[in-house]
N, C-alpha and C positions, 0 to 999 in steps of 0.2 A: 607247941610249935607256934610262931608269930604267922598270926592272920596274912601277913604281907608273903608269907613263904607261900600261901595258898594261889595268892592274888597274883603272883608268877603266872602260876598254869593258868587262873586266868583270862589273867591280860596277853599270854600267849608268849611268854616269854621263859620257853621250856629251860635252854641250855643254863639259863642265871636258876631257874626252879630248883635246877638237876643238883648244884655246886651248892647251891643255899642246902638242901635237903641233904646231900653228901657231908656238910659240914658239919649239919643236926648228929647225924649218923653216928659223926667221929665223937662226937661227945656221950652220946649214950647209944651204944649201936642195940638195946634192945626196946631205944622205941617206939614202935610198932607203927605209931601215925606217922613219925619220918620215914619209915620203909613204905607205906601203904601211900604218902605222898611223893616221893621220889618213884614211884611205880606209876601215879598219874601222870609225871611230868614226861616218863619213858613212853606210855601210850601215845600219849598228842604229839609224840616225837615219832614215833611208827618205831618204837624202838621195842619190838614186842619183847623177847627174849628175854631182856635186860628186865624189862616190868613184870613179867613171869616169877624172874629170882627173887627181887625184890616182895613181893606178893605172898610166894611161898615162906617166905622169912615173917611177913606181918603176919601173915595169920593166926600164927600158932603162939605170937608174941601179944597177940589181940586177946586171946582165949577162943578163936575163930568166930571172932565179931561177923555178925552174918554182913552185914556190908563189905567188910576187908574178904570173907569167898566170895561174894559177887563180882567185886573187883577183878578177885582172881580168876572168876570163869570168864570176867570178860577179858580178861588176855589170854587166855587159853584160847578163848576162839581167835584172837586177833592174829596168835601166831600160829594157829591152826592146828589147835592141838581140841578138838569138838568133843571129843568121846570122854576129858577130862574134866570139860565146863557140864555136860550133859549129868558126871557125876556129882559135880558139887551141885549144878541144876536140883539134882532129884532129893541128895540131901538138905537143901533148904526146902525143901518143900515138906519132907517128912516132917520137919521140925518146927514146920512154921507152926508157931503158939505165941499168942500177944506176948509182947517181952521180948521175944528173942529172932523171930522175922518177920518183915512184914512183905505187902506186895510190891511194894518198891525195890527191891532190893530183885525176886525173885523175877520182877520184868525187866531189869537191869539185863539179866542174862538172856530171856527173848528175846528184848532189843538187840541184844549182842548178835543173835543166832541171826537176827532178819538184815541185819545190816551187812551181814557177810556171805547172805546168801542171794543176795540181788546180783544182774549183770554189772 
């Protein structure tokens, strides 16, 4: 995927991110960082749902890149679905072993949890 497809989300310029990544899609719809970035462009769009689909589809297209679940817990929480992020939560945590998670990844998702839980 071209750097500038990134530089969308970004520079903030979701709805061109969303079409560029949709376009990646249509050429190869199993790869995994066009889903997993067309999911970013849905999140800074408040488009939870949509980043959810997209998400569940990279994962497993990833090999369940521990980054592409953190992702996806953080749109779990985003659309509020907690009880699902809190599982993929506890599974990167079982698994965390150098190589395959790190704490980046598994404080992705407590960020998620505290950003959602403020007034």
């Amino acid at each position: 995927m071209p750097i500038w497809q990134k530089l969308l989300v970004l520079g903030h310029h979701y709805d061109e991110a969303i079409l560029q990544s949709r376009k990646t899609i249509e050429m190869d719809p199993n790869f995994a960082l066009a889903h997993n970035q067309l999911a970013q462009a849905y999140l800074q769009n408040h488009m939870y749902e949509e980043a959810v689909a997209e998400l569940e589809k990279a994962v497993p297209l990833s090999g369940n890149s521990p980054t592409f679940v953190a992702n996806l817990a953080r749109a779990y929480v985003a659309s509020g679905k907690r009880s699902e992020a809190e599982k993929l939560l506890n599974d990167l945590k079982k698994r965390s072993n150098p190589g395959y998670s790190n704490a980046s990844e598994i404080a992705i998702i407590y960020v998620s949890f505290g950003i959602q839980t403020k007034p």
